[in-house]
N, C-alpha and C positions, 0 to 999 in steps of 0.2 A: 616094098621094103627099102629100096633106095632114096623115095620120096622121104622115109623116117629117120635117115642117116644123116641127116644134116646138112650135106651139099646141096639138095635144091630145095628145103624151108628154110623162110625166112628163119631170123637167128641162129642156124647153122649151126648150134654145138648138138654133137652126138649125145651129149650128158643129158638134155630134152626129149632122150627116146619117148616118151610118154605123150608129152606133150604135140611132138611131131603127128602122131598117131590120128590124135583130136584134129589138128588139122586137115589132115587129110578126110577124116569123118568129117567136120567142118566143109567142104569140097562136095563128096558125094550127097550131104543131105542139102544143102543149099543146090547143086544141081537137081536134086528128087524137087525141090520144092520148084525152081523154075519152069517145070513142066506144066505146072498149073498155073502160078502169079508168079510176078517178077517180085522175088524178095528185095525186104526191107538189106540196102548196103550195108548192112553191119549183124543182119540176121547168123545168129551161131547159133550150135549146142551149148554153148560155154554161157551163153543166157541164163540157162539154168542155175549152172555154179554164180555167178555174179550176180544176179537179183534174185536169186530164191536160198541157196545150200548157207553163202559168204554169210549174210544179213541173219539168218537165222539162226544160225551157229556162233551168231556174235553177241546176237542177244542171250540167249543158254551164257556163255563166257561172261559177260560184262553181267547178267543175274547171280551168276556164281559169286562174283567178287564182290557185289554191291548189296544181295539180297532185294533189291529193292527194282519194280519190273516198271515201273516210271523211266525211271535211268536204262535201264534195259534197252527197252523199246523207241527209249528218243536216240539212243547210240546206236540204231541199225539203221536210221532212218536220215541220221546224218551221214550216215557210211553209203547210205544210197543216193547221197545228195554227191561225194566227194568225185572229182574230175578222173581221179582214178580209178572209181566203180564205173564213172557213166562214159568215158572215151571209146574204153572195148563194145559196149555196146551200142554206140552211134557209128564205131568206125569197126571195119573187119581186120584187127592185129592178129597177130600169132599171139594163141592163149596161153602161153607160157606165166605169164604176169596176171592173169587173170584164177588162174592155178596155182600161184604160188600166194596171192593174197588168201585166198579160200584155206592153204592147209596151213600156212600165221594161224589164223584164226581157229580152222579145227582143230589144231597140234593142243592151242593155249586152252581151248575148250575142255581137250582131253585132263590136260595137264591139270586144269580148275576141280574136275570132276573128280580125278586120283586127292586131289588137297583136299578136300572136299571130305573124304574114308579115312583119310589116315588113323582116326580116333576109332572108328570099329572094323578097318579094314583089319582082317590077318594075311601073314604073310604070302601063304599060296594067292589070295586075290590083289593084293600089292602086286606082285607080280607076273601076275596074267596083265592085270589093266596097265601096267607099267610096260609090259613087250607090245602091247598093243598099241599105245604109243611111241614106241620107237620103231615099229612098220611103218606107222602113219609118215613119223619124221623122215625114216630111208626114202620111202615113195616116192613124198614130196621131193627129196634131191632131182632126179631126171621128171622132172616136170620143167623146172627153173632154177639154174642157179643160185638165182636172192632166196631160196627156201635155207641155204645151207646157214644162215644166220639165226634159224632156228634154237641151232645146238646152243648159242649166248642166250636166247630170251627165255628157256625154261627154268634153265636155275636159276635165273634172274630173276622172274615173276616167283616163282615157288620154292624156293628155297627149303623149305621143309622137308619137300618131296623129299631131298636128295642129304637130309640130316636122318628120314627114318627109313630112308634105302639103304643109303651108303653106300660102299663097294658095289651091291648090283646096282643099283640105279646110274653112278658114274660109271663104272665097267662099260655098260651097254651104250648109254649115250655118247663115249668117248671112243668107242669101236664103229659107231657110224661112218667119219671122215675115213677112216683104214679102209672098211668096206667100200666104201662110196671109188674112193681111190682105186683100188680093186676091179672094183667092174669098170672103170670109163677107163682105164688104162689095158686091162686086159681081158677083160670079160665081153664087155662089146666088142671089141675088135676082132675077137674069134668067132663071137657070135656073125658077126658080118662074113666074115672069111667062109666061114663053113658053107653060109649060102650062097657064097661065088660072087661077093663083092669087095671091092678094097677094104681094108681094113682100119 
């Protein structure tokens, strides 16, 4: 639990509770694996997320937008060519950043897919897939900071969304930072106290 609180992982803010966690899983399964071969220096779980969930979830996104799966498939392929997909996986960072590109991308996925219904969606399934997407965005917060820039690029990309939501759709998206505030100022800090560590 200490290891997840920020003082001894790298990047250090407590608001990465999530992200902290992975590292630590990052730790124990790269020691499982040394018992048999000396892993590749950059071998993670986070492999997963970064060459398999990021890339595939961006094609789905960039098909959404474009319809056309040409375009698609050459934007996941340049995404797996960029120095910021292939660094975490040549090198062993803290996945914070590797977490936070993945839920960019899954949030706007989401987003694509709710724009996507607006014309036969009714209200009750607007709003299921629309809370669904603002779990996905709170998540992402304590993963990585840079997720919280989220909150700008959905109504930015989709605008619609938030012309045939209206009140719920901005309500809920604008009550994130409150929340988010909420738990790193006082929700963590008790959550840590209660189990006998600084706060």
């Amino acid at each position: 639990l200490m290891e997840c609180g920020g003082s001894s992982c790298e990047g250090g803010s407590r608001a990465r509770i999530f992200s902290h966690v992975f590292a630590v899983a990052n730790m124990i399964f790269r020691n499982f694996v040394f018992h048999y071969i000396p892993p590749h220096p950059g071998l993670s779980i986070t492999w997963i997320i970064a060459l398999g969930l990021s890339p595939y979830f961006l094609y789905r996104l960039v098909y959404n937008l474009t319809q056309d799966r040409s375009i698609a498939l050459l934007s996941s392929i340049v995404y797996l060519c960029l120095s910021g997909t292939l660094i975490p996986v040549i090198m062993l960072f803290h996945p914070g950043k590797v977490f936070s590109n993945f839920f960019y991308i899954f949030c706007l996925f989401l987003a694509s897919e709710i724009n996507q219904k607006l014309q036969q969606n009714n209200t009750v399934n607007f709003r299921r897939d629309f809370s669904r997407l603002v779990l996905a965005v709170f998540l992402s917060f304590f993963f990585d900071e840079y997720a919280l820039f989220i909150l700008v690029l959905i109504p930015l990309f989709f605008p619609a969304i938030f012309r045939h939501g209206r009140g719920f759709a901005w309500g809920n998206l604008l009550l994130l930072p409150v929340l988010y505030f909420l738990a790193v100022a006082f929700f963590w800090p008790a959550f840590y106290r209660f189990f006998g560590y600084p706060g």
